[in-house]
C-alpha positions as CSV (number, residue, x, y, z in Angstrom):
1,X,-51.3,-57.9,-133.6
2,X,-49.0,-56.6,-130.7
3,X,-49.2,-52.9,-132.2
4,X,-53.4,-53.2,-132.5
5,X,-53.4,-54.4,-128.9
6,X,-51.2,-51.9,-127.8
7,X,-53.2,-49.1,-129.4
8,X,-56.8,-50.9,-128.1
9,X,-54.9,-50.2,-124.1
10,X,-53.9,-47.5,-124.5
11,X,-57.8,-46.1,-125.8
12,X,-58.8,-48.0,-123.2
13,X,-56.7,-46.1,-120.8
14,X,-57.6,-42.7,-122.2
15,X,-61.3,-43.6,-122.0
16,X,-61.0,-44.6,-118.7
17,X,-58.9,-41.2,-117.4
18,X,-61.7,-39.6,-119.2
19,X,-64.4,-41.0,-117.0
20,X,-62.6,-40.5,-113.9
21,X,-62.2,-36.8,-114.8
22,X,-65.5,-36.3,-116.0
23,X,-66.5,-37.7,-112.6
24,X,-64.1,-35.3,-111.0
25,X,-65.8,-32.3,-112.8
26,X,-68.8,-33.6,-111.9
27,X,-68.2,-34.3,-108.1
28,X,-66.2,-30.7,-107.8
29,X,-69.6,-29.3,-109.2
30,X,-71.8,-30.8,-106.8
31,X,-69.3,-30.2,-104.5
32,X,-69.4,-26.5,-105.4
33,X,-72.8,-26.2,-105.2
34,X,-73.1,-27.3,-102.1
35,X,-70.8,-25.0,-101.0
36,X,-72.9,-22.0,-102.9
37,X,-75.8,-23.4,-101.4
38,X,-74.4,-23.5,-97.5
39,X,-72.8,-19.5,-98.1
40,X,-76.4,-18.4,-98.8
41,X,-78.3,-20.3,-96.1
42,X,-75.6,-18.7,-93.6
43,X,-76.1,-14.7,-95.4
44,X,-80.1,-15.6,-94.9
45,X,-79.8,-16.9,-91.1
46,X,-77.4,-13.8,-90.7
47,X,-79.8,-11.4,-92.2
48,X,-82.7,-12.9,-90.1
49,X,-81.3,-12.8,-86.5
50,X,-80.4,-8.9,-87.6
51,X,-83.6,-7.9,-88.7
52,X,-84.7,-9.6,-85.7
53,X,-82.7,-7.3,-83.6
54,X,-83.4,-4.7,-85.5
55,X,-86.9,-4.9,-84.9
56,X,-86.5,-5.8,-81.1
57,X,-84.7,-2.5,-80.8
58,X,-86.9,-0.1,-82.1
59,X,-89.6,-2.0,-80.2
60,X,-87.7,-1.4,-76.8
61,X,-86.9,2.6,-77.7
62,X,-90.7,3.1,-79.2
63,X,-91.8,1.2,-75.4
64,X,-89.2,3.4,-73.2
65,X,-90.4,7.1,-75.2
66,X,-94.3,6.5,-74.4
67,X,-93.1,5.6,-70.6
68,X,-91.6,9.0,-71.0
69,X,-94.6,11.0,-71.9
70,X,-96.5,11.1,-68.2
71,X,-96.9,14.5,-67.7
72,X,-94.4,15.7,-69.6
73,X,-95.1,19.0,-71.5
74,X,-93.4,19.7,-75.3
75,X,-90.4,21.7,-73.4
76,X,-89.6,18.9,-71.1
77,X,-90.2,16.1,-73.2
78,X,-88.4,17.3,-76.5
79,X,-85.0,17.9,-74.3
80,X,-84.7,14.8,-72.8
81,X,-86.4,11.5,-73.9
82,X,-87.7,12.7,-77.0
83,X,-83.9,13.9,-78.3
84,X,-82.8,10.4,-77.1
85,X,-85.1,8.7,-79.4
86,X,-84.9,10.9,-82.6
87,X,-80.5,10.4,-81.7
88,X,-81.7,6.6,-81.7
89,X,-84.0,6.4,-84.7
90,X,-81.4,8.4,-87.2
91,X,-79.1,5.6,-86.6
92,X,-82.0,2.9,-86.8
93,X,-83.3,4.0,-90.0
94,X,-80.0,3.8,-91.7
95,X,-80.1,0.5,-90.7
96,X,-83.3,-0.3,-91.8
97,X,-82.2,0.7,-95.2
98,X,-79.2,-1.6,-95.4
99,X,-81.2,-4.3,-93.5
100,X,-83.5,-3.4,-96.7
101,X,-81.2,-4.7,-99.8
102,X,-80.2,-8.3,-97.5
103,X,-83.5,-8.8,-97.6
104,X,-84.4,-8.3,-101.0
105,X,-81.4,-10.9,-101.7
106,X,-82.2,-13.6,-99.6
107,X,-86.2,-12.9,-98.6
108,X,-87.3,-11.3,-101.5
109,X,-88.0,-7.2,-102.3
110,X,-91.7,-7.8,-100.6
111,X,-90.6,-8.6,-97.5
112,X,-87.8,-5.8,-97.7
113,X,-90.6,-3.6,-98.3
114,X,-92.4,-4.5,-95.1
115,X,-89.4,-3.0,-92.5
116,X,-88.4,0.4,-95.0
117,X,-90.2,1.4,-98.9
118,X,-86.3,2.4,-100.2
119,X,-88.5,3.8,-103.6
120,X,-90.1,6.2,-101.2
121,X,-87.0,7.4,-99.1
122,X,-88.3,11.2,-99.3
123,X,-91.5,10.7,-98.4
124,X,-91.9,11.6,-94.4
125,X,-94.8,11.3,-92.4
126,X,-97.4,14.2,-92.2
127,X,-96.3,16.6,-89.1
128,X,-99.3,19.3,-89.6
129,X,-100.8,19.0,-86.4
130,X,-103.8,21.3,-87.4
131,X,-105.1,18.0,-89.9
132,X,-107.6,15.7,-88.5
133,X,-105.0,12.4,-88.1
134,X,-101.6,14.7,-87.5
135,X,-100.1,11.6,-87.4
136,X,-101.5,9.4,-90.5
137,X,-98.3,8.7,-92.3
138,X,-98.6,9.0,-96.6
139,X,-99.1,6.5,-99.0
140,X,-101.5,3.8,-99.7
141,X,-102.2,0.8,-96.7
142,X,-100.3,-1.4,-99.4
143,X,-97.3,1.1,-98.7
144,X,-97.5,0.6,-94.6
145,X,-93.9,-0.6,-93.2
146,X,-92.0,-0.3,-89.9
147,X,-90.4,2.6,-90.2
148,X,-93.7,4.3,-91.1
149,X,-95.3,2.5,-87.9
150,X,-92.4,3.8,-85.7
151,X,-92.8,7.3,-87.1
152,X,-96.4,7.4,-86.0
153,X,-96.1,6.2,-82.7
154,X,-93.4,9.1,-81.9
155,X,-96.0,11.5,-83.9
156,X,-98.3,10.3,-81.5
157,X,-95.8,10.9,-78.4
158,X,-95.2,13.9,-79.5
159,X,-98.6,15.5,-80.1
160,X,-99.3,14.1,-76.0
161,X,-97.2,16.3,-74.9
162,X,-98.7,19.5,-76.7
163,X,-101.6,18.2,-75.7
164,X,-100.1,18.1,-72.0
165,X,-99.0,22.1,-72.6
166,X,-102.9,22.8,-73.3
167,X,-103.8,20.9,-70.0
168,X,-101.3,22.7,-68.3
169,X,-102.7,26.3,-69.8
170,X,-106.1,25.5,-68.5
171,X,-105.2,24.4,-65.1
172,X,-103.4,27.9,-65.1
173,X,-106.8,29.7,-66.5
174,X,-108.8,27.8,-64.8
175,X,-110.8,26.8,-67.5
176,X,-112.5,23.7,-66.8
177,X,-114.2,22.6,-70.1
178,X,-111.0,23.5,-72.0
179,X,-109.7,21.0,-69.2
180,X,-111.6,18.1,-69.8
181,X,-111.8,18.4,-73.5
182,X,-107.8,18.6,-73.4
183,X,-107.4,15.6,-71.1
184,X,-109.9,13.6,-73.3
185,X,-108.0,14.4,-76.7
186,X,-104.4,13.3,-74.3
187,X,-106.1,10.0,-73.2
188,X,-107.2,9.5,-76.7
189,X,-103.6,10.2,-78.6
190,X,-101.6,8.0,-75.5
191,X,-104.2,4.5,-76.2
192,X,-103.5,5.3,-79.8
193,X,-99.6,5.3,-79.6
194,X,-99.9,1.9,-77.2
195,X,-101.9,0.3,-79.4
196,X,-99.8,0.7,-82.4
197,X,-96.9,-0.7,-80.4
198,X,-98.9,-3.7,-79.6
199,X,-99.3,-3.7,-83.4
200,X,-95.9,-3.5,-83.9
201,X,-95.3,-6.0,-81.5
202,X,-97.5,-9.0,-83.1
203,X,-95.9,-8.0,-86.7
204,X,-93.0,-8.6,-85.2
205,X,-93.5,-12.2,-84.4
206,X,-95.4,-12.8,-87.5
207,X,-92.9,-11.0,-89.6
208,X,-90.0,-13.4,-87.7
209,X,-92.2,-16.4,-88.2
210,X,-92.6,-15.9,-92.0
211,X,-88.3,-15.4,-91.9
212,X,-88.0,-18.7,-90.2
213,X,-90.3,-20.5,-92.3
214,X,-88.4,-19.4,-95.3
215,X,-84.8,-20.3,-93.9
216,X,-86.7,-24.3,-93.4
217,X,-87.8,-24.3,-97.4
218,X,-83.9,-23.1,-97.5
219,X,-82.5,-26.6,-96.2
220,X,-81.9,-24.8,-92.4
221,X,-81.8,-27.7,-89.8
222,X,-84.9,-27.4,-87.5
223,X,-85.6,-29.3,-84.5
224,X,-88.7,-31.3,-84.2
225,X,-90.2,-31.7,-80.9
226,X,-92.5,-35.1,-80.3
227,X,-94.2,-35.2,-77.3
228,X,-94.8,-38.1,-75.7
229,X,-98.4,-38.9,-75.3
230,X,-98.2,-42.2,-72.9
């Protein structure tokens, strides 16, 4: 009888060490997971606020070029505020690409493919300034992204301040219908540039608002605001 009992404790010992380190294995899990969980939330809010700045920046440098443009001719322009920018937007772009695969990790490739297409890395804009839209970059609409939108506003930039060298040739001629016509097509290329910044500017906040709304499904903390009607 004393062996049986002693062989019915010490089962009874072993089954309970088993439990408890079951439950171990099964709290160290958990506790692993949340862990996992808590490392991605903090590479997604990390990737957020930089394409955030990413995007504020090329804003800012797209805004400070057109400023630039005034009367500028191509000579002018192209040694001063137009070699800032390109000195700017090689840097940028290489951003934009690695900004590109954080995004496709913790956003999804979609949304990566709405700042750079990485698949179409040697495609560049159209720069024939004979063709009807000089500045219409390639691809399909469904192809569109930031760094395309950038690239036509400094098209645009640019081709305002050949256009400011034809001005400047009639005013030397004398030529007043050439004049006109030339400071038409200038108008005409400057409100196009501004209002694809002011495009750029409300993808911006939509693009941001679509991040943030992401990081909340994510488990990020977000404070609710309740206004007090009395």
């Amino acid at each position: 009888m004393a062996d049986s009992s002693w062989w019915q404790t010490l089962g009874a010992s072993l089954l309970t060490a088993a439990f408890t380190l079951a439950g171990t294995n099964l709290q160290q899990a958990h506790q692993d997971e949340r862990a996992d969980k808590s490392k991605f939330l903090d590479g997604a809010q990390a990737t957020a606020q930089e394409t955030s700045r990413l995007l504020y920046d090329g804003y800012n440098a797209l805004d400070k070029l057109l400023k630039e443009i005034n009367e500028k001719g191509w000579n002018e322009f192209s040694h001063g505020p137009w070699d800032e920018y390109m000195q700017f937007q090689r840097n940028w772009r290489q951003q934009l690409i690695a900004e590109h695969f954080r995004l496709s990790r913790y956003f999804g490739k979609n949304m990566a493919n709405e700042l750079v297409h990485i698949d179409e890395i040697d495609i560049h804009p159209i720069t024939n300034h004979s063709s009807p839209n000089p500045c219409s970059p390639p691809g399909d609409e469904k192809d569109y992204d930031v760094e395309k939108l950038s690239d036509q506003i400094e098209c645009y930039a640019r081709l305002a301040t050949l256009e400011q060298d034809i001005i400047n040739e009639n005013l030397k001629d004398q030529k007043a219908k050439g004049l006109y016509d030339a400071l038409g097509s200038k108008r005409n290329t400057e409100e196009s540039a501004w209002n694809l910044l002011q495009h750029y500017d409300k993808f911006t906040v939509n693009y941001l608002r679509r991040l943030d709304a992401t990081l909340t499904e994510l488990g990020a903390s977000k404070v609710t605001v309740i206004l007090n009607k009395s």
